[in-house]
Every structure is written in C-alpha cells, then in structure tokens.
C-alpha positions as CSV (number, residue, x, y, z in Angstrom):
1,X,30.1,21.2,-52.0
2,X,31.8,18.0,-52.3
3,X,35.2,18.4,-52.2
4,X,35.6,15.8,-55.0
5,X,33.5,17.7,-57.6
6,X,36.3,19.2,-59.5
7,X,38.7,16.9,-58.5
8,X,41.4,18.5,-61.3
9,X,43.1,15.9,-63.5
10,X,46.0,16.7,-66.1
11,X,46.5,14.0,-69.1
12,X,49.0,14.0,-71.1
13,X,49.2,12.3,-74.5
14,X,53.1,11.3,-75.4
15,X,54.6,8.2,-73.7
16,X,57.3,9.2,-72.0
17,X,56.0,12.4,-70.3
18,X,53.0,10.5,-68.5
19,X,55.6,10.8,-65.6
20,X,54.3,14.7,-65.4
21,X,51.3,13.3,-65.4
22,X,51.9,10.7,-62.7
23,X,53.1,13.3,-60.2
24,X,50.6,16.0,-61.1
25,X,48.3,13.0,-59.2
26,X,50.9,12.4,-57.1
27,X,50.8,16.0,-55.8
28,X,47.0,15.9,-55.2
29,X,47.4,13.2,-53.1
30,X,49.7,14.3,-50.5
31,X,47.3,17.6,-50.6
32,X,44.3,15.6,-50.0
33,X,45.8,13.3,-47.8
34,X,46.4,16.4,-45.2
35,X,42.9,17.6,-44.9
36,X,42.6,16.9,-41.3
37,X,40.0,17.8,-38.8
38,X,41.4,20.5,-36.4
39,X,39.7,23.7,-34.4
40,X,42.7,26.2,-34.9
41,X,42.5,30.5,-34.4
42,X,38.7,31.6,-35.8
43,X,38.1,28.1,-36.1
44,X,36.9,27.1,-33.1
45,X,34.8,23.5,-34.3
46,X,36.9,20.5,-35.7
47,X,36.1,21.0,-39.6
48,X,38.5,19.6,-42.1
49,X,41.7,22.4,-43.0
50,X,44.8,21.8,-44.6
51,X,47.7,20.8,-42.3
52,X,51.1,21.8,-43.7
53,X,52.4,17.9,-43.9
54,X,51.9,14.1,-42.6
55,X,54.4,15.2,-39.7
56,X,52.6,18.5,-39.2
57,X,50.2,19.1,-36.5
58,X,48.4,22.5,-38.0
59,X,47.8,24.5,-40.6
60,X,51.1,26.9,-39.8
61,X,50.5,30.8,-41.0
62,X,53.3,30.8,-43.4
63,X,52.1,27.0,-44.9
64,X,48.4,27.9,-45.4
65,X,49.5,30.8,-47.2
66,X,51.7,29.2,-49.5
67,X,49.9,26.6,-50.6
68,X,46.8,28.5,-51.3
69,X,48.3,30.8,-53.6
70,X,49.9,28.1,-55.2
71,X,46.9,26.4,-56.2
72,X,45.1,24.8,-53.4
73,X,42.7,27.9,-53.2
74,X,41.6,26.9,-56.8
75,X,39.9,23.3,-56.0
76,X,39.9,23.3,-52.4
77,X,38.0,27.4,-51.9
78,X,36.1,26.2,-48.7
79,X,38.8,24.0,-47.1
80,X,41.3,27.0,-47.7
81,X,39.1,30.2,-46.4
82,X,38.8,27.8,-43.3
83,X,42.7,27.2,-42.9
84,X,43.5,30.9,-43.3
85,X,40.8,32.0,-41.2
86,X,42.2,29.3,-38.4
87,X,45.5,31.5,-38.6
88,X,43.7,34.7,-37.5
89,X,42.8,35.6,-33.7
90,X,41.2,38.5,-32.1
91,X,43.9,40.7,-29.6
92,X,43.4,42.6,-26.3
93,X,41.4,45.5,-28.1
94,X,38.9,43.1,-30.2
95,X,40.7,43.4,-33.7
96,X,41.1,40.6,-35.9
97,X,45.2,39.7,-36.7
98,X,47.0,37.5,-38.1
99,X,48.9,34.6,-35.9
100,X,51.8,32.9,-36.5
101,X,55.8,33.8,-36.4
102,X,56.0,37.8,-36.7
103,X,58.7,38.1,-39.6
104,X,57.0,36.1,-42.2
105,X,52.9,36.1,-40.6
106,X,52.3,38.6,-43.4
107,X,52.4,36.6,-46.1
108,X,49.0,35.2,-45.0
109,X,47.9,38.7,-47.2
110,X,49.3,37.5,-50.4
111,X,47.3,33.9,-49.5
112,X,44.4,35.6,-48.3
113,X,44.2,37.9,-51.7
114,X,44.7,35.0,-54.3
115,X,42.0,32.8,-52.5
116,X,39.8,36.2,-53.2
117,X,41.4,36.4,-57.1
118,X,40.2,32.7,-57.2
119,X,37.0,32.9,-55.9
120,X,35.8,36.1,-55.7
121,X,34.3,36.3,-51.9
122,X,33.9,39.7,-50.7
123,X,32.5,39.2,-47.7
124,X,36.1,36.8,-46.4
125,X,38.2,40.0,-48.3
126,X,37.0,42.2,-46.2
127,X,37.7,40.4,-43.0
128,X,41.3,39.5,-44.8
129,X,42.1,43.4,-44.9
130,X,40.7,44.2,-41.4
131,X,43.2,41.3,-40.7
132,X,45.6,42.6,-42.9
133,X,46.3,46.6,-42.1
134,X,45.5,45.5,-38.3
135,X,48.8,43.7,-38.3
136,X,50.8,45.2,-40.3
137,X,50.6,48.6,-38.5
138,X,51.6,46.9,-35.2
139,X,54.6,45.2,-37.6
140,X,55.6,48.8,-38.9
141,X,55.5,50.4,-35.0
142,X,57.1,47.4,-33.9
143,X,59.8,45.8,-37.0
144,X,60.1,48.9,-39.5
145,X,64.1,50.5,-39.7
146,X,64.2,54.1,-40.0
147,X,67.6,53.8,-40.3
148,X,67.7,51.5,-43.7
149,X,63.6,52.3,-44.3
150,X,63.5,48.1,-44.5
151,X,61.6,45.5,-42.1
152,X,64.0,43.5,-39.0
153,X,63.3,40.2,-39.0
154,X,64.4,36.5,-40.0
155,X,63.7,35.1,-43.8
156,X,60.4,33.6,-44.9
157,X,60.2,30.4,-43.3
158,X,63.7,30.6,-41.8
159,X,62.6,29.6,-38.4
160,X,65.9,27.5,-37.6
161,X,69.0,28.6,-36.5
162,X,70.8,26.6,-39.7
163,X,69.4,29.8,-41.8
164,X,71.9,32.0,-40.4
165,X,76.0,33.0,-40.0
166,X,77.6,31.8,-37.2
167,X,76.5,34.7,-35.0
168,X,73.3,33.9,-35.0
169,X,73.7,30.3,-34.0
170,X,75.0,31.3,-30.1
171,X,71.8,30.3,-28.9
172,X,72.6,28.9,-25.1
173,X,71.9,25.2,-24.1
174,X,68.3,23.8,-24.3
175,X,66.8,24.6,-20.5
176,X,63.5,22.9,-21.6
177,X,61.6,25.7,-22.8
178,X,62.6,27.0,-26.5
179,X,64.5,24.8,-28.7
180,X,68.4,26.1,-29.3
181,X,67.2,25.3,-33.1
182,X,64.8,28.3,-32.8
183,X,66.3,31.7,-34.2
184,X,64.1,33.0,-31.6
185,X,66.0,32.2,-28.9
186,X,68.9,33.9,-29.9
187,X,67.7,37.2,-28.6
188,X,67.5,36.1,-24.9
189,X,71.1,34.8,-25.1
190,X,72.6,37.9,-26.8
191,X,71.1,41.0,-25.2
192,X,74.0,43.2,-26.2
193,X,73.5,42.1,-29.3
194,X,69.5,42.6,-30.0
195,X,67.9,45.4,-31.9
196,X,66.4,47.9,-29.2
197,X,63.1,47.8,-30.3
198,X,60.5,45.0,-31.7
199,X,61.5,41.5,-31.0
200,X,65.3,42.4,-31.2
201,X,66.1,40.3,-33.9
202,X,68.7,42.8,-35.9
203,X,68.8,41.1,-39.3
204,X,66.9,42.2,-42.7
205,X,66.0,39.5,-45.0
206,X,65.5,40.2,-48.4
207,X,62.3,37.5,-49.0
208,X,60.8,39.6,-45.8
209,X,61.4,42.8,-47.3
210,X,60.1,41.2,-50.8
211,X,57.0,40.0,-48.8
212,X,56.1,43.4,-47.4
213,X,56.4,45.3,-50.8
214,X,54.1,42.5,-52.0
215,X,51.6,43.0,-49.2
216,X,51.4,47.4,-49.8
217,X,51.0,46.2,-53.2
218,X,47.5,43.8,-52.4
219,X,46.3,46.8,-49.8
220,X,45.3,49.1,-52.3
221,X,43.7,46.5,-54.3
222,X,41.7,45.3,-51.9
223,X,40.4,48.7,-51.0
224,X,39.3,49.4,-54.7
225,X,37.2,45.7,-54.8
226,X,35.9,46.5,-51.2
227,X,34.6,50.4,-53.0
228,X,36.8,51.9,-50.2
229,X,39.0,55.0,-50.5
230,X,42.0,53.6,-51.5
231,X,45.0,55.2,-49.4
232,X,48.0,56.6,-51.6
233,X,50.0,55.7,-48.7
234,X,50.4,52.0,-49.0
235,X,52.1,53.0,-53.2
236,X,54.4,55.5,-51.3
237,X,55.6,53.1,-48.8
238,X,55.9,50.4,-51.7
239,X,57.7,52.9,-53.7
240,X,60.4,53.4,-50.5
241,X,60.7,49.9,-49.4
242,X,61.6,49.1,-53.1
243,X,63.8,51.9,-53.4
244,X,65.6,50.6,-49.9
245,X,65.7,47.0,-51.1
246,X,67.6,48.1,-54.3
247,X,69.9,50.0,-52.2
248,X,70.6,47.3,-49.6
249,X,70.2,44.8,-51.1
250,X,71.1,44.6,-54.5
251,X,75.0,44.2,-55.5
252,X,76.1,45.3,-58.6
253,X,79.1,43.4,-58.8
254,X,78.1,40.3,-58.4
255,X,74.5,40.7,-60.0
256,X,72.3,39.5,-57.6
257,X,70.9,40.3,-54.3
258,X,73.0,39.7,-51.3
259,X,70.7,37.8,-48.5
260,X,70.9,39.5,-45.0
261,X,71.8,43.6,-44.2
262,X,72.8,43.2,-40.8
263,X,74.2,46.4,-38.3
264,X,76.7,43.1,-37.4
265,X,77.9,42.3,-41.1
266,X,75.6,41.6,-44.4
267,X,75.6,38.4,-45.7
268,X,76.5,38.1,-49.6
269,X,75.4,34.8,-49.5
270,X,72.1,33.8,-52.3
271,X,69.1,33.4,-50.7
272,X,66.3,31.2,-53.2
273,X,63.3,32.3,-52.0
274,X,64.7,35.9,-51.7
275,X,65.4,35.8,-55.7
276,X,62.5,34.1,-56.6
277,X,60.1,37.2,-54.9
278,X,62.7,40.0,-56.4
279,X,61.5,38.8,-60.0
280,X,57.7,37.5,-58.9
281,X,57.0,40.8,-57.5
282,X,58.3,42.7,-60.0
283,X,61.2,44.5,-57.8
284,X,63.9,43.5,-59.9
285,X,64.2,45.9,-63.3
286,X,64.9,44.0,-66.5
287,X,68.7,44.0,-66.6
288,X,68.6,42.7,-62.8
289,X,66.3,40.2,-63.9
290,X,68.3,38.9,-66.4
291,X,71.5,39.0,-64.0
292,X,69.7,37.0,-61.4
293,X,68.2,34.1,-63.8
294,X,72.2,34.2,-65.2
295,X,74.1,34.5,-62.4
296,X,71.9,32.0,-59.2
297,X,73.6,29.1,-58.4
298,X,71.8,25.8,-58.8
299,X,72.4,22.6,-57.6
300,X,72.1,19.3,-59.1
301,X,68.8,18.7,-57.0
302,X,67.4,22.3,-57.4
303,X,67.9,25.8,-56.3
304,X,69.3,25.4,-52.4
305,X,67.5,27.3,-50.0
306,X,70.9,29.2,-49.0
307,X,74.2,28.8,-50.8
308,X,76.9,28.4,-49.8
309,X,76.1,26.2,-46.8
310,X,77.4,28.1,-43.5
311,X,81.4,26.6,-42.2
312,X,80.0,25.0,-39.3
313,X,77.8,22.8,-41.5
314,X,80.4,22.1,-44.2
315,X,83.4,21.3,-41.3
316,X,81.1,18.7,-39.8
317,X,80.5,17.2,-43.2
318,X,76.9,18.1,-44.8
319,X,74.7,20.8,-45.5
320,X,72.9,23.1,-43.2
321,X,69.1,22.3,-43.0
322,X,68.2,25.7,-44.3
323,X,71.5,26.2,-46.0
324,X,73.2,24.5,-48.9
325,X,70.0,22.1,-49.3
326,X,67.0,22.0,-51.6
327,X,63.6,22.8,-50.1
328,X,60.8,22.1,-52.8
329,X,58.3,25.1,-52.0
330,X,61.3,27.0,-53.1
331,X,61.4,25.1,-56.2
332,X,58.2,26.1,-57.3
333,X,58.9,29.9,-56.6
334,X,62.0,29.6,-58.5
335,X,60.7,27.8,-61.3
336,X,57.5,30.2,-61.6
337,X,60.0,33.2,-61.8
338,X,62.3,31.7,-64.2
339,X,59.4,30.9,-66.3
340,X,57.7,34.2,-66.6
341,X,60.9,35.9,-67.8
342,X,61.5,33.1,-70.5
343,X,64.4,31.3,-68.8
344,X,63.8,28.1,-70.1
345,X,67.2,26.0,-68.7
346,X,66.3,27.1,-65.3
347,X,63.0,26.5,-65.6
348,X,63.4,23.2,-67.0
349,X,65.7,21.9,-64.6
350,X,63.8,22.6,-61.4
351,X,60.6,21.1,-62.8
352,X,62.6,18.2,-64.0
353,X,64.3,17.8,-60.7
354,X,61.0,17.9,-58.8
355,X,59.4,15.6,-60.6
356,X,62.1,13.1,-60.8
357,X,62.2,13.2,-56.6
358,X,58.6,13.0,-56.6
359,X,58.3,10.4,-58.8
360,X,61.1,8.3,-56.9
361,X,59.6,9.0,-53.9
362,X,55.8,8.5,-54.7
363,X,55.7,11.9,-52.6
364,X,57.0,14.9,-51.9
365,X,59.2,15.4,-49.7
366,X,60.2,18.3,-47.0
367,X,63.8,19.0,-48.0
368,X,66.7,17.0,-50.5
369,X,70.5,16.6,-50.8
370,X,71.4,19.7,-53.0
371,X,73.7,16.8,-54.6
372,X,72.1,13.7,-54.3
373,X,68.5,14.9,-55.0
374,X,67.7,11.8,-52.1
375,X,65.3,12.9,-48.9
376,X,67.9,14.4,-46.6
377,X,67.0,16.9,-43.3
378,X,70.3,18.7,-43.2
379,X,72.3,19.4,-40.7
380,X,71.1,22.2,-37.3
381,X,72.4,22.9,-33.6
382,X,70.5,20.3,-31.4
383,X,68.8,20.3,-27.8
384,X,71.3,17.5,-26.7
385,X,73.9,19.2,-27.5
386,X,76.5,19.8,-31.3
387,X,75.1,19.4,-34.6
388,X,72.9,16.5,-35.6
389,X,71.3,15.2,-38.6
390,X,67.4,16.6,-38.9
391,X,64.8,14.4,-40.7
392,X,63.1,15.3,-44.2
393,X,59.1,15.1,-43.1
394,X,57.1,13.4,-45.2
395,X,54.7,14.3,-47.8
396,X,55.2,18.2,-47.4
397,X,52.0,20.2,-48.1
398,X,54.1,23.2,-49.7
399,X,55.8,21.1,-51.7
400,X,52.8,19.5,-53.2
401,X,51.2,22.7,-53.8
402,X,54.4,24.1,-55.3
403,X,54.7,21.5,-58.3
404,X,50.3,22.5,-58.9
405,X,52.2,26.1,-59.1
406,X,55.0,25.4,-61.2
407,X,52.1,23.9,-63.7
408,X,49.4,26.3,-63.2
409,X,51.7,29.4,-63.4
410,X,54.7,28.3,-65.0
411,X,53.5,26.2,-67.8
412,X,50.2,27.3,-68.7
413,X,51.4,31.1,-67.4
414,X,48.2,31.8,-65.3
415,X,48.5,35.5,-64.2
416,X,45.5,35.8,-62.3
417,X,43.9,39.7,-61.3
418,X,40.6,41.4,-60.5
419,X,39.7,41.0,-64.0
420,X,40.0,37.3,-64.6
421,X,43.1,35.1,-66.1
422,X,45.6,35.8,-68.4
423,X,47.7,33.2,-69.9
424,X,51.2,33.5,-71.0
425,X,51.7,29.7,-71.0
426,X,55.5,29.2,-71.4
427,X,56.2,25.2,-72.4
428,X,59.6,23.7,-72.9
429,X,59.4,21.1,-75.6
430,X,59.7,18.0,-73.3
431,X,56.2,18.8,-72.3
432,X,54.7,20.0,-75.1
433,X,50.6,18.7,-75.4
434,X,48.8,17.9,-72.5
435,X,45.6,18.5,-70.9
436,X,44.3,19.8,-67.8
437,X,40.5,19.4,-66.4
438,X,38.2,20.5,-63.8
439,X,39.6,23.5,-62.7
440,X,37.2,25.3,-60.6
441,X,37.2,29.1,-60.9
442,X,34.9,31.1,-59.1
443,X,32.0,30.5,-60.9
444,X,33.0,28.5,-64.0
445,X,35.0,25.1,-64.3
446,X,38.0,25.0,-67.0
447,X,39.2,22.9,-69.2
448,X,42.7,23.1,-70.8
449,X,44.4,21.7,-73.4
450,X,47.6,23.1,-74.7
451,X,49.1,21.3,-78.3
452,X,52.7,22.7,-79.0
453,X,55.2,24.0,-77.2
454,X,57.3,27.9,-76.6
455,X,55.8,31.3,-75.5
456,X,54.0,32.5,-78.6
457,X,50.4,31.6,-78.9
458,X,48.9,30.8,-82.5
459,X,45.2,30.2,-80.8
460,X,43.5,30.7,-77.7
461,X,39.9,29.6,-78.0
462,X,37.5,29.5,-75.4
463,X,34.4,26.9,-75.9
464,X,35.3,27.2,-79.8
465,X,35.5,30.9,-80.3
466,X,38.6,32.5,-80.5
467,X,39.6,35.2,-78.6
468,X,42.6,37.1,-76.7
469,X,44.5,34.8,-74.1
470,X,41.7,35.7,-71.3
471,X,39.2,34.4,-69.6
472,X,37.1,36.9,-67.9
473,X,36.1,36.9,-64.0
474,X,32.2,36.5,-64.6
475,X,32.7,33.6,-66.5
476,X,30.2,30.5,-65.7
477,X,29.8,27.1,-66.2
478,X,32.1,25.1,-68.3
479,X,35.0,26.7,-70.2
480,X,36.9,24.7,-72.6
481,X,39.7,26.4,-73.4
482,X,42.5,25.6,-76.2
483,X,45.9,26.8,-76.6
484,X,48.0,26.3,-79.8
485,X,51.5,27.3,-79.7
486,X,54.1,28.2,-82.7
C-alpha cells in the first residue's frame, strides 16, 4: 500500500490554535523524513524502516518501540512491523530475540503489542511473543534480584553516563574501544563494584522495573489472541514486581517515587519517564497518583528527564545531558499520564511547551534547556577528556511520535485493547474544536472531529448513529466519528 494513502491530517478551526495544527504537520514530517532504506536484524534486504532521527544511523530497539506505540504503528503498519522485526535476531540455539541494549530491549513488547492492537496481525504477534518470553527468560536468569524481587539494570534510554550519581561516572579514560560516555563501561573499571551476576550493573531503575511489569502484563494477552493457554505465572510475577516496586521504590514522605535502589545508596532524585510509566501502567494507586501529578517538578521547558541535575554538571555550569534537561519523548509520556488522570495544568503545559519548541524550531528536537526551552545537548564525561557540551540531534523520531501521542492519547483519550478504541478524550479549552482525518485502523479509516472542550462527553456518534464512546475492532471502511463535549 502506498504509504501516502492515509496520510493523517488534523485541522483546526479557531485562529490562533492553527499553530497545533502547524506542528501536528510538523511532526509528520520529521517522521516521514526518517524512513530510510536499511537491512537491519530480520531484515536482511534494504526496504524503507524508521530510523530513530536525521543524525541516527538505525532504527535503535528502544526508538522503534517508542515511536510505534506512540502512533507511528497507526499510519505507517508496514514500515513499523519491518523496523521492529529489524531489531530481532536469531541466537546460538535458533530462537528468535530481541536486540538492542539489555536493560531497556524489552520495551520492544510493549511496541510489538500496540502495532498488533492497531492492526490486528496474528501471524507478526505470534513471532512478537516467541521474541518476547525468549528474552525475557534469559533477562530474568540473567537481571532478576532475589534479594529486592526487582530487575538490575540502567533506566529506559539512559545509555549515558550523565544519567547517573557520581559513582557511576568513574568510567576510566577512552582506550579507543567503548566511549567513557557509555554506562556500560563502568563495569570493566569497577570490578569490586559490579553486581556478581548478569552484566554487573548493580542499579534498579524504576522506568525498567515499570517496563517489565508492563511487559507480564502484554504476555498473557497475547497468549489469549494467539488461543494459547495463558500461563497464571506471568499475573503472579506482575503481582510481585509491583508489590517490590511499591516497596522500593515508592517514598511516602515525599510522595513520589525515588529513581534508583542501589546496594551502593538509592537515589531520591525524580526520574520523568519513571513517573510517567508508574501512572500509564497503572502501578501507582489513586492517592499516589494524585501525589505524583502534585508533587513532580517541572521546568519551564517541560518535565526534565532527571531533576535535580547531578553536582558535577551544575559545578561546571549547565545541566547534565540526561539530568536536569528536557527530553521530548518524555514529554509525551508525561503529558499522556497527566492527561488520563485529569491533570489539566500539567498536561497543558507540556503540550504547550512542545509545541512552542517545535513550532520555533520547524522540528523537533533531541533534547532542550530545562530553562530556556532553546535546543541544548547538555552536559556528559567526554573521550578527550572532562566534561563537554553534547549536541541536541536534529529532528528526533521519538520526539515527533511523542507530540502524535500526546494528541492521539492525551486529547482525544484513545485507550486502545483487543476489543477496539475507547475514548476518554480529555481537551483543555485552548484547544477546544478540531478535526483529525485519515487515521488508518486495522481495517477501517477514521475520521474525528471533536467540538467543545473538558472530559465529559455529551455525544459520540459514529457515521451518524450515536452510540457509547467505542469503536469496535472489526470495524471497516470509513468511520466518521463525532465528539461533543459539555
């Protein structure tokens, strides 16, 4: 199919808001623009996939996941099974598993699930969960704590050293193999240091641990739409692991959840992403929820990644590059989970703050001053030597996708399942009345238009008849669907 069929478009119909409108496009073009030819994992042809950013020179496990659940899946379904599938490989013993950093290479399962929610494909869900339980039994053998019954390993996407306490950043001197940016390396340089088994990394992250309590969530899922016995196993292990995140994790005075648990020292600090999956995935109970969406800090640009930024980073004058600064896949995590419990100054300002950058920009951008809101890298341990000023890559895949999420699933309050959509659209009055078109879903292209603006729906209509606020699976062709709010 040509990719351009259902080339989405969102109108909106009050001057002064057709700035929403301008990056919605915006967005789309950054996506398009990094559908590149590459031969990558299962891949083993050129064909067009979805590189993770004009600097970017793949697909990247934890990018391809990201940005198709946040959207991309919906009006790119080919173009996406092929960039997941190029992050999967075939070990020693034949079995199909996922590539990519250890810590975080699961969240290719959450991807790989949505991209079946959105299309429907059997026949790629069942080589997602032969992918799926293949690695994650080698990660729970190899990562899993008996001791706090929670995964070891780095944050999602926190690759760099700059994500870390001070510790962590004793790294050595660059030799010319692995970078001293690379949290990786820090094991080989501190063997009295490492955990004994696994990779030795000894931290654990609460977005990793969120990310694996989301993944035993999908399992049992996919085993019900594949008709196979569904193992109780993967709910008891969900069950523990949340239980263990509460316990570790969470810190009743403060009323949010403290970032690392580390045998060397926790760190208290407030990890974005971390926050955003606590209330996405439904780990948080209400009264947390509500203490997290009060008590987060937030930045004039946007929820930082980290806060506060680590000493090192503030003594030599700036921000860490994955502390103290604003990354804008974050953003759109943040302002999805601040949307679905009703938040509306939280989610207002990150959507706001995106588009503003975006719009300034004419792109999106990799990372911005927590202050500022201009393009800025942030500050990480170089090869040459000290701490140098990194560069904020240009038109940033995840960031893209995340402003498609923080309209699809913030605004209009897609909740998508086995069973079709549900919307609990959730509109601030700034962006009250607008319209979104040719939205391809499974079999059946949608139509949107929303007229008002809050949480309670007066009408939902679909192609004139009204109804509940659902659109069923099976649904074909076109589906014009209309949303009046109170």
């Amino acid at each position: 199919m040509n990719i351009y069929s259902h080339y989405p478009a969102l109108k909106t119909y009050d001057r002064g808001k057709d700035i929403v409108e301008a990056v919605f496009h915006i967005a789309l073009g950054d996506i398009y623009s990094n559908l590149r030819l590459g031969s990558f994992g299962m891949i083993e042809k050129e064909q067009p996939l979805l590189f993770a950013g004009l600097d970017y020179h793949g697909p990247w496990t934890r990018d391809a996941a990201i940005n198709v659940w946040n959207g991309a899946g919906l009006f790119l379904p080919e173009i996406s099974q092929r960039t997941l599938l190029s992050c999967l490989e075939r070990n020693k013993q034949g079995e199909l598993v996922i590539q990519g950093e250890y810590w975080d290479k699961m969240l290719w399962t959450i991807g790989a699930w949505n991209l079946y929610l959105y299309t429907g494909d059997c026949t790629f869900l069942k080589n997602a969960y032969q992918a799926a339980v293949n690695t994650l039994l080698q990660l729970e053998d190899n990562e899993f704590s008996e001791v706090f019954n929670l995964f070891r390993g780095p944050a999602v996407y926190g690759d760099g050293v700059a994500a870390y306490p001070d510790l962590y950043s004793r790294t050595g001197e660059y030799t010319g193999a692995k970078s001293v940016s690379t949290i990786g390396k820090w094991v080989e340089e501190n063997p009295d240091l490492t955990a004994e088994e696994g990779y030795g990394l000894p931290m654990h992250a609460l977005s990793t641990n969120c990310m694996y309590y989301g993944v035993y969530k999908i399992l049992p899922e996919m085993e019900k739409e594949l008709g196979r016995k569904v193992h109780e196993e993967w709910n008891i292990k969900a069950r523990n692991l949340k239980r263990a995140i509460k316990r570790h994790f969470w810190d009743e005075e403060e009323g949010t959840y403290r970032y690392l648990v580390d045998p060397h020292g926790n760190c208290d600090y407030q990890e974005g992403m971390g926050l955003a999956y606590a209330l996405i995935f439904g780990i948080a109970d209400a009264e947390q929820t509500r203490q997290v969406l009060e008590n987060a800090v937030v930045e004039p640009a946007g929820i930082p990644c980290v806060y506060p930024s680590f000493p090192r980073y503030r003594e030599a004058g700036g921000y860490g590059r994955h502390s103290g600064v604003v990354w804008s896949h974050i953003q759109g995590f943040w302002a999805e989970a601040a949307a679905r419990y009703g938040n509306e100054n939280r989610f207002t300002h990150e959507f706001e703050q995106l588009t503003q950058h975006a719009y300034r920009d004419r792109q999106f951008r990799e990372i911005y001053h927590p202050k500022t809101g201009k393009p800025y890298g942030g500050l990480q341990e170089s090869n040459e030597g000290g701490i140098r000023e990194w560069e904020s890559t240009n038109r940033q895949t995840w960031g893209a996708t995340g402003y498609i999420r923080i309209i699809l699933r913030g605004l209009l309050g897609m909740r998508f399942d086995t069973e079709g959509i549900r919307f609990e659209p959730f509109i601030p009055y700034q962006f009250e009345n607008f319209r979104l078109k040719h939205l391809r879903y499974r079999d059946a292209v949608l139509n949107i238009s929303v007229k008002g603006s809050g949480n309670q729906i007066a009408t939902f209509t679909i192609n004139g008849q009204e109804q509940q606020p659902f659109l069923p699976a099976g649904s074909e062709g076109i589906q014009n669907i209309a949303i009046r709010l109170k």
